[in-house]
N, C-alpha and C positions, 0 to 999 in steps of 0.2 A: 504494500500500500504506500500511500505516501508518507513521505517524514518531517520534520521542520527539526531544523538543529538550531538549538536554543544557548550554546555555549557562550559566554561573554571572555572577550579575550582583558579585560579589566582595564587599569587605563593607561594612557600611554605614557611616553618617556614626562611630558611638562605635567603630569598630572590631573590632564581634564580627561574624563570618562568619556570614550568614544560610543559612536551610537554602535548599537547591537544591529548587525544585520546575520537575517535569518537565512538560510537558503532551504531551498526546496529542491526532494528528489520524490520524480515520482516511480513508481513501480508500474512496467510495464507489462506483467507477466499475464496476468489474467485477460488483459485486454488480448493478448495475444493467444489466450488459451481459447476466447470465446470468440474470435475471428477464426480460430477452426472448427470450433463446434457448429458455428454457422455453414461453414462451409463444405463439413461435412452432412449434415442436415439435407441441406440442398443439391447437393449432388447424390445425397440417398432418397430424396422423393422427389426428383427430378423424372418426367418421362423421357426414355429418347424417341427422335423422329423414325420411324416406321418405314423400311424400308419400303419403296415402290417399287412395284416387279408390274411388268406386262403379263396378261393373261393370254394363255395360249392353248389353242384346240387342235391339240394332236392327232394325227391318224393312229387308226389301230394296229394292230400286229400284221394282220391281212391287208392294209396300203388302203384302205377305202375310209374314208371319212366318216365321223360318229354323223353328222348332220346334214339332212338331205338340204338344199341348194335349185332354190324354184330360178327359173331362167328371169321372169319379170323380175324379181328381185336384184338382180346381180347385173354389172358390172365390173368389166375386165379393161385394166391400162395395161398398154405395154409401152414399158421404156426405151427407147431405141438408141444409139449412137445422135452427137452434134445437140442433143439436148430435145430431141425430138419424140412424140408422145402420138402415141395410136390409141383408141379404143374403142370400143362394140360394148353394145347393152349385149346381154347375157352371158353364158359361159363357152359358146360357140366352137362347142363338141357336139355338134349334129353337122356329118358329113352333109344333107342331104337338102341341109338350109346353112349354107357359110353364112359368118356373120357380114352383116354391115359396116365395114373399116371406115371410120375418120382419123383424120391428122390434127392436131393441135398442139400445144406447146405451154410453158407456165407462165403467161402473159396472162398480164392481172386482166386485161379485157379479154374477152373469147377464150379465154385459156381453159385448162383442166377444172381450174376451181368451179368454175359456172358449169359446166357438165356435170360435173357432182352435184352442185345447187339441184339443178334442174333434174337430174335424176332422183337423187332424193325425194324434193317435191313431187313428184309423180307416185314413188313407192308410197310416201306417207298417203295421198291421197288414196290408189287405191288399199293400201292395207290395213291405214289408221294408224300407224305404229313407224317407229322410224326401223324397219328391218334391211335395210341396202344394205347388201355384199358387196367387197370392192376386190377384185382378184387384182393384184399387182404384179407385173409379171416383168423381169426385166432382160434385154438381150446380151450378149455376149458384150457385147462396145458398148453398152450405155457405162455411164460413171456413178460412181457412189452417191454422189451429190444428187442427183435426181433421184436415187429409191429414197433417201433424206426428203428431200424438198418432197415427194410426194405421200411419204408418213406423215409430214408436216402438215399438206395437205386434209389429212381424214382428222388431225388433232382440230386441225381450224375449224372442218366442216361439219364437226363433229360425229363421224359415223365411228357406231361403235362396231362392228362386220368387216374385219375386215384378212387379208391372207396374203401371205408373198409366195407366190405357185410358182414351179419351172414354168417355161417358156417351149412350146411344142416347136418340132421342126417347121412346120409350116408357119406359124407367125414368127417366128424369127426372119423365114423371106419378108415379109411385110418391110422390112427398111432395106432392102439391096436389092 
């Protein structure tokens, strides 16, 4: 704790009585004992932050998917080399009706993002729910940067459906 020292040194050489000065010591110890009790206090009923993990739907053992995948629903991008972007409404695995191929790109006007608007919009309307698939598919030459920017994409646009599929031989011609 503290002290005050009270000692008078009596008086000096001529005889007059000097003044008394006191000094003070404080004691630091407890202050420092209850700066860790604080601290540890608070680092024991602290939460930590909660690791975020993506969820992800596995195929099974047998290669086939747990969830069947209606064609209105879905949506497939393919990423191509030079920054370039293809895509067809549904899953366009029916030899006997190829898909409908467009070209666009991630220009804030006309670009991918408004195809996904507008797709979307259509699924909610007809299904009531926002259920859009987005297959991602990307080719040999496209760059990282674009399977990025078009994650990025479904984070903006908020769909929550979504899968990075290989790329079949035949849409791979799609850009060459």
């Amino acid at each position: 704790m503290a002290e005050i020292n009270t000692t008078s040194s009596g008086s000096n050489r001529h005889g007059k009585k000097r003044s008394v000065k006191k000094s003070t010591r404080v004691d630091m110890t407890p202050m420092v004992d209850l700066g860790f009790l604080l601290i540890t206090f608070f680092m024991l009923t602290t939460t930590l932050s909660q690791p975020k993990t993506l969820n992800l739907i596995m195929p099974t053992d047998d290669g086939k998917t747990r969830t069947a995948l209606a064609e209105s629903k879905a949506l497939t991008v393919i990423l191509g080399p030079e920054n370039k972007v293809a895509w067809y409404e549904g899953m366009g695995n029916d030899p006997q009706r190829p898909p409908e191929l467009h070209y666009t790109n991630f220009a804030n006007a006309n670009g991918i993002r408004d195809v996904i608007i507008h797709k979307k919009g259509r699924v909610q309307d007809q299904f009531h729910k926002n259920d859009l698939t987005v297959l991602i598919k990307a080719d040999k030459s496209a760059n990282y940067k674009n399977l990025v920017d078009m994650m990025d994409e479904m984070l903006i646009n908020q769909i929550d459906r979504y899968a990075v599929v290989d790329i079949t031989p035949q849409e791979s011609q799609y850009f060459h």
